[in-house]
N, C-alpha and C positions, 0 to 999 in steps of 0.2 A: 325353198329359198331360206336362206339360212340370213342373218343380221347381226349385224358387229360394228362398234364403234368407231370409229374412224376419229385419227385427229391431228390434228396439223399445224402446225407454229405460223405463224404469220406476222406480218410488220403491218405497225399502228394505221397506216394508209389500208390496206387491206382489210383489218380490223373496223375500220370507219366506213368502207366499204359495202363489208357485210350487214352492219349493223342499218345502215341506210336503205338497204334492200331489202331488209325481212322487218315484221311486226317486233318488235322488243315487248314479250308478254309481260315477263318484271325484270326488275334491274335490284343488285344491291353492292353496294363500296364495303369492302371487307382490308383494312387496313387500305395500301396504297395499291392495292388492287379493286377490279369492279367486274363481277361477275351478271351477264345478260343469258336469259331465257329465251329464245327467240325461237320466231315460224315463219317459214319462208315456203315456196310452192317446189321444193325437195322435201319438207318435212322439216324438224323441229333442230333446232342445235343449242349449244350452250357457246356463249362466247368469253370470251376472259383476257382483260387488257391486266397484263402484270408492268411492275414497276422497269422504268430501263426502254418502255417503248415498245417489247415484245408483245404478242398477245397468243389466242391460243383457239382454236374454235372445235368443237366435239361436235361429231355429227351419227347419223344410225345412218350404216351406210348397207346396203341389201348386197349380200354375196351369193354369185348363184351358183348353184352346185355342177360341175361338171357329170354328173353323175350320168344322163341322158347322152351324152358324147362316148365316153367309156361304153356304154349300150352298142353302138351303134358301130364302132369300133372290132368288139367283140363279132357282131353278128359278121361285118365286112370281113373279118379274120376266118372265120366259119365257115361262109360262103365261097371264100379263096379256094383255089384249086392246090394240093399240095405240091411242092416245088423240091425235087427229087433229083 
């Protein structure tokens, strides 16, 4: 299993949202933006309300590898009777 960022723009309702549902581990106002640490029962995410209402939310999001599929693909191909 592979992990990769994930991140997603979202409007200030959703933003409040989020925040309301997971633990807010810390918080800090960075000019007219406010940047949250937060842990929710997916795992940990960063949230960020920017000026304008927008906000932003970063999560570790788990990719999984096709790789087992491709396997399994091969052997069915293998197994195939040739077509002549």
């Amino acid at each position: 299993m592979k992990r990769q960022l994930g991140l997603r723009r979202v409007t200030r309702d959703d933003l409040a949202r989020h925040l309301r549902e997971a633990e807010v581990l810390a918080a800090e106002a960075i000019g007219e933006s406010s940047v949250y640490h937060c842990r929710a029962g997916a795992g940990e995410s960063v949230a960020v309300s920017l000026p304008g209402g927008a906000g932003l939310i970063v999560e570790l999001e788990v990719v999984r590898s096709p790789a087992l599929e491709r396997r399994r693909r091969k052997r069915a191909a293998a197994e195939a009777p040739p077509t002549d």
